[in-house]
Structures are given as C-alpha cells and as structure tokens.
Residue, then its C-alpha position, 0 to 999 in steps of 0.5 A: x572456526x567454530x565461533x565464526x560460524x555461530x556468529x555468522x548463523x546468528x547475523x543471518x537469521x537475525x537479517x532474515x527475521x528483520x527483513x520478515x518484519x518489513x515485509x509483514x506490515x503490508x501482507x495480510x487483508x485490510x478492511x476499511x474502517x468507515x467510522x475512522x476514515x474521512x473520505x469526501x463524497x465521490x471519491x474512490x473508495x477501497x472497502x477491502x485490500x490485499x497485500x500478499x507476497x509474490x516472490x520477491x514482489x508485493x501484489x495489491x488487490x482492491x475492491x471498492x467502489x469509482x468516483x460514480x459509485x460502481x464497483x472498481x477491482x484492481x491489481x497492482x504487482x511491484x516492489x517497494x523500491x519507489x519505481x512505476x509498476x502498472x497497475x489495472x483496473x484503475x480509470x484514474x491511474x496506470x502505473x503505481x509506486x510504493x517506497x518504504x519509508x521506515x519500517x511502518x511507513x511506505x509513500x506512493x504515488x500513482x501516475x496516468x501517462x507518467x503525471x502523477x494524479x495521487x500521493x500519499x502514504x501508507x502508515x501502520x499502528x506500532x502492534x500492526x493491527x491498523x493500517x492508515x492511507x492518507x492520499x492527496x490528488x485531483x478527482x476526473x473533474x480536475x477537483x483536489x481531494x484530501x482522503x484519509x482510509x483507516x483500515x484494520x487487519x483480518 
C-alpha cells in the first residue's frame, strides 16, 4: 500500500512538473530583437509580448507599431488547443488560434470573418531564452509578407 501510494505521488508530480514546463515556454515578457528579425517594411510589428497565465488560459498582450506606423495594443486570451479565441486591438484579424505543436513549438493562426489572413509558428531556443515567430500572411493591400520577429526573454 504504502508502495502504491509513493508510486503514485512520484507520477503525480512528475505529471505536474511536465506540464509546467509546457506551460512556461510561453509565460514571461518578450522583447523583440531587432537586429535578428527580418521584418519588411510596413508590416506590423510587436516590439514587446506578454504571455501570462490565466487559470487554465494563456493571455497575450502586444505593444507594437500597425502597417501605417502607429501604435497598436492587443489582447488575446485562449488556449493552446488550436480552436479561434477573439482577439481585440488587431485591424487585421479577430479571432486567433495557437496549438502546441511539441514542447518548444505552437502554430497559429489568425482569422478576420473566419478566413485566415496570417499563419505561422512560434519556436523557443532549447534553454528558453529566445523565442522565434516566423508568420506568413496577406498585408490590408492584399500584398503577401514573410516575417521572421526573433524575441528574447526579460
């Protein structure tokens, strides 16, 4: 019994140490990294991202500059289950998804009237320091931009 029980402690914290893990890639402040990105000119662009957690939720805050150059906030609160969660502050797109790929890899997607306008994927250096977006979508002139943001953790 008593072995049982040890046993079962161990795979319950071992569960819970896991899954903190998963959770932490995302957690934390971002700040972009300028002199590693490769972002066209004109395109949105988040200087500073923060993932905190929200119950069972992940919320996202961005502060950035729009396609024009003028300063753009938004929020987004969700899962990592893949489904669309609204997201505000965002002229380009109203809902967003992000799925967890692997343990250092999330794909999104973000949708205006439920046609995706931008994918892309979310990738964290192995010792959690640096955080890579890579998105591909269509620009309000209906013109397609590439976008790599290379962020690195506060």
């Amino acid at each position: 019994m008593k072995t049982r029980t040890l046993l079962c402690t161990f795979v319950f914290c071992f569960a819970t140490v896991i899954a903190s893990f998963a959770a932490d890639a995302n957690v934390g402040t971002w700040k972009l990294n300028d002199a590693k990105s490769k972002i066209p000119a004109g395109a949105q662009k988040n200087t500073t991202v923060v993932y905190t957690a929200d119950g069972d939720n992940l919320k996202c805050v961005t502060d950035g500059v729009d396609s024009s150059g003028k300063p753009m906030h938004t929020e987004w609160t969700g899962k990592t289950d893949g489904k669309d969660y609204p997201v505000t502050g965002d002229g380009n797109a109203d809902t967003r998804s992000l799925k967890m790929v692997s343990k250092r890899k999330y794909s999104l997607t973000n949708k205006k009237a439920g046609k995706p306008v931008v994918t892309g994927t979310i990738a964290f250096s192995p010792d959690g320091k640096t955080r890579t977006l890579t998105t591909d979508g269509t620009d309000s002139k209906g013109k397609k931009v590439h976008s790599v943001a290379v962020y690195d953790k506060q």
